[in-house]
N, C-alpha and C positions, 0 to 999 in steps of 0.2 A: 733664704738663698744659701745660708750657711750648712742649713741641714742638707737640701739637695747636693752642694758641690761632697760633702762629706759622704754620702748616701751613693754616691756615683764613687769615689775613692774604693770606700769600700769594695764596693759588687765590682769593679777591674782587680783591686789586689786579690779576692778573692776567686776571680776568675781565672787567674794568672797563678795563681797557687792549683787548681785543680786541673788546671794544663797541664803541670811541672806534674803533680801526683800522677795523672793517666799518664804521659811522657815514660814515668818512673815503671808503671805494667808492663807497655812496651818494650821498654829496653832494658832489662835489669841492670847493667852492668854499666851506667851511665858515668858513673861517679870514676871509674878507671878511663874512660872515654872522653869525657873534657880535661879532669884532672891530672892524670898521669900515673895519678898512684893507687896501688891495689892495698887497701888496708884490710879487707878481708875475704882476699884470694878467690874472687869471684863468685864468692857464695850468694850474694845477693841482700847481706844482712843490714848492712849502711843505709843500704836503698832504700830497703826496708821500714826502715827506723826514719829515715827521712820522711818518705811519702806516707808515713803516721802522721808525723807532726805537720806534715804540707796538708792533709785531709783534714785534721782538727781544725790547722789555722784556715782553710778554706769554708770550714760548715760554720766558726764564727764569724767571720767577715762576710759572709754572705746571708747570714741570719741577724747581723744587726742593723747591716744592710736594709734588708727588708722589712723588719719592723722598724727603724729610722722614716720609710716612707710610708708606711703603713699611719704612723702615729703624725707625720706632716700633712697627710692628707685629711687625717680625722681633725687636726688644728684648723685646718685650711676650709673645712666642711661648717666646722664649728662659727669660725671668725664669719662667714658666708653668712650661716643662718643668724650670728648676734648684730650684722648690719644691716640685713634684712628686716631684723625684728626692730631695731630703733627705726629704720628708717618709715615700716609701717605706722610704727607710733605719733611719730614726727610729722606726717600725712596726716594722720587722725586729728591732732591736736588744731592743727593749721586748719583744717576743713570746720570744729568746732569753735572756734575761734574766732 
């Protein structure tokens, strides 16, 4: 349970990060628009520099994201077929028995 609630964290922060990055193509000049202040005279280089870092942090969180569930399902597969397998055993034993 711990993996999914973290596996879902993830793929929202990371989905919420490449809102803000596309938001950021959209609109270049966002950062004078909420903020107030022009720190580089509307060139668009802030933006820039942000929606770098907001697409890196978005392609991590959303790639550990997916192998987080990726690697739960293959536990969840696994755990499935080792109680399947005792349990065929456990039938055998009882029926020989």
């Amino acid at each position: 349970m711990k993996h999914a609630y973290r596996s879902w964290l993830e793929a929202a922060t990371g989905a919420a990060a490449l809102f803000l990055f596309l938001l950021g193509l959209i609109w270049r000049d966002w950062a004078e628009g909420v903020f107030g202040w022009n720190p580089d005279r509307h060139g668009g280089g802030l933006e820039g520099c942000i929606g770098g870092v907001l697409l890196g942090g978005a392609c991590a969180l959303l790639g550990g994201a997916w192998r987080r569930r990726r690697r739960g399902r293959a536990e969840s597969a696994a755990a499935v077929a080792v109680s399947a397998s005792t349990m065929a055993a456990s039938t055998m034993a009882a029926s020989n028995g």
